[in-house]
N, C-alpha and C positions, 0 to 999 in steps of 0.2 A: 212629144210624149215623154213624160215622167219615169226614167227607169232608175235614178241614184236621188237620195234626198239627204240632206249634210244638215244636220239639227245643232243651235245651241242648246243650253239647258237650263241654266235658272233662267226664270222668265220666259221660255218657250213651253215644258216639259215640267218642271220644279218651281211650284208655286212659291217664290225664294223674297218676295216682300217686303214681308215682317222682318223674314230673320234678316236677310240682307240691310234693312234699315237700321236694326239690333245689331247689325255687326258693325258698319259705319259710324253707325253713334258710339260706339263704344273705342273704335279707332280713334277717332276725334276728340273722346277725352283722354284718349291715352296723349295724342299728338297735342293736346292742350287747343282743339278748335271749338268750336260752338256746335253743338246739339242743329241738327237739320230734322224739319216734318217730312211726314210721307210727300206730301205733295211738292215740297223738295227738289226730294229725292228724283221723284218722274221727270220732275222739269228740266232739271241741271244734269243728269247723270248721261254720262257720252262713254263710248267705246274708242278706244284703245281707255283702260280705265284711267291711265293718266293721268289722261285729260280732266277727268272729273275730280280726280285729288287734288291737282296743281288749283282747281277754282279755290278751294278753302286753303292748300298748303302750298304754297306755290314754291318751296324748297326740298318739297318731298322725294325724295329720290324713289326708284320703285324696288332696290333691294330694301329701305325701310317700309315701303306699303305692304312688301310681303310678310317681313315679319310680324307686322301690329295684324294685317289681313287673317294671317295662320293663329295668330293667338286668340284673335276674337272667334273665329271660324268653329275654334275645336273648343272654346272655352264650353267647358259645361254645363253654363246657360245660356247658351244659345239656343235659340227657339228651333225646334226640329220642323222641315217642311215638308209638304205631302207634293205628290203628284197634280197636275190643274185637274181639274175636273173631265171625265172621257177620252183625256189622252193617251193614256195607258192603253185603254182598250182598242183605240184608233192606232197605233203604233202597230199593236199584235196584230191588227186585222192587215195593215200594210206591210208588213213582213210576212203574211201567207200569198201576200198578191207578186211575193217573187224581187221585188224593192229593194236595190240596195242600199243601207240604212250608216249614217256613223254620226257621230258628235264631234262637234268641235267647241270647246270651252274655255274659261278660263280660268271653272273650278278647277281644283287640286284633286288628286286621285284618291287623297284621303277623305276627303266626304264624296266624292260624284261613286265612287267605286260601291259603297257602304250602301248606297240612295239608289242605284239601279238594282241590286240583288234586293232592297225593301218593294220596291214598285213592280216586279217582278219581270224584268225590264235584263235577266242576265243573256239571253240567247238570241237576243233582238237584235240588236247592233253588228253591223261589221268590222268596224273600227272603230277607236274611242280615244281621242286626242285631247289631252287634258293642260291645264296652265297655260295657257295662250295671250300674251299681252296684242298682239297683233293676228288677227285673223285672217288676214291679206295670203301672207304665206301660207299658214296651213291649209288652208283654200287649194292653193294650188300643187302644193306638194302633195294633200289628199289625191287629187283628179291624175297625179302624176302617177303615184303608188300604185294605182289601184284601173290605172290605163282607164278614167271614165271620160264620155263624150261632153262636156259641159254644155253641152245644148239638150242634154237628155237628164240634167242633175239640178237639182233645186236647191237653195239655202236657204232654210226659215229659223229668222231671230227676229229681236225686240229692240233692236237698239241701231243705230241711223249706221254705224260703224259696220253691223253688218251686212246691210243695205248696200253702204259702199263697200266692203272687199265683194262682198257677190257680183256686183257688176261688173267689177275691175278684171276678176277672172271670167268673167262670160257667161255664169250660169243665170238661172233664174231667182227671182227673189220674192218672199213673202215675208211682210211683216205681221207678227200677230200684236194683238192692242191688246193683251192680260197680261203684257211684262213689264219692266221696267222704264219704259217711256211711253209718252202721253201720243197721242192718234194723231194730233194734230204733227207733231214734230215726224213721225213717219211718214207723214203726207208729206213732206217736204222736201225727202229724199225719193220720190218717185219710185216706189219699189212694183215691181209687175204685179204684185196681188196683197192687198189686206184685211185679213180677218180677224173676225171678232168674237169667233167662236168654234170650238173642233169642229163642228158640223160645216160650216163653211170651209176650213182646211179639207177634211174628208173630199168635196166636191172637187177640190180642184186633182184629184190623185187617184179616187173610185168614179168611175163614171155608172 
């Protein structure tokens, strides 16, 4: 039974795409690499995000990812991103169902903070755990904090990485296919549940 559910957020929640391609690309000319497609993007892109910089940079340390990351991020043309489509509403509805709710990211507090009072998304969350290059631990420091059963807690992201910390800590895991990696690559990590649409998430949490 479903009583705690532990969210990423671009590519779960924050339709982050575009802009994320936009921010990447723009890292990359900062860092002197070559321009990547969307499809890319899906293909090559792994969590811890590291991983996915060392494929183009392989000298990239991640105090320089951060700062090229924060300048493209806040730069003021960056494309501003909305909510996926019926998540918002699917949220509100699972936080009257009593759900304890939090994020774990590896947005910065300066745009995730801005983006949840936009989405209307302020009163929903219980906790909001932000800059996370490894999500293994906050996984588990979350379930610590906050004394939860991990057989009673869920973790839904878009990327194989959090696939694997969820299992590693014992909860359950859902990949959703509207983020950042491609359907097939999620099937590969064997995650308990994947959907392809809120209404299919909805299902597994409203009965």
């Amino acid at each position: 039974m479903a009583k705690n559910i532990i969210f990423d957020w671009s590519g779960v929640i924050k339709d982050a795409l575009k802009s994320h391609l936009w921010v990447v690309n723009r890292m990359f000319r900062r860092l002197r690499a070559s321009e990547i497609s969307l499809k890319d993007l899906k293909k090559n892109w792994e969590q811890p995000y590291m991983l996915f910089y060392n494929k183009y940079l392989p000298n990239l340390t991640i105090e320089e990812e951060q700062i090229a990351y924060k300048e493209a991020i806040l730069h003021k043309d960056c494309p501003e991103s909305e909510a996926f489509p019926g998540i918002t509403e699917l949220l509100k509805k699972l936080k009257q169902n009593q759900l304890f709710m939090a994020i774990i990211t590896s947005d910065f507090s300066e745009t995730i903070l801005p983006e949840i009072k936009k989405y209307d998304l302020e009163k929903v969350f219980d906790d909001i755990i932000t800059d996370i290059h490894d999500k293994r631990v906050a996984i588990n420091d979350l379930i610590k904090k906050h004394k939860l059963n991990p057989k009673e807690t869920f973790f839904v992201g878009d990327s194989n990485h959090e696939i694997e910390a969820g299992k590693q800590v014992g909860v359950k895991t859902i990949a959703v296919t509207w983020g950042f990696s491609t359907k097939q690559k999620l099937k590969s990590m064997n995650p308990d549940f994947i959907v392809n649409n809120t209404d299919e998430l909805e299902k597994i949490f409203v009965s």
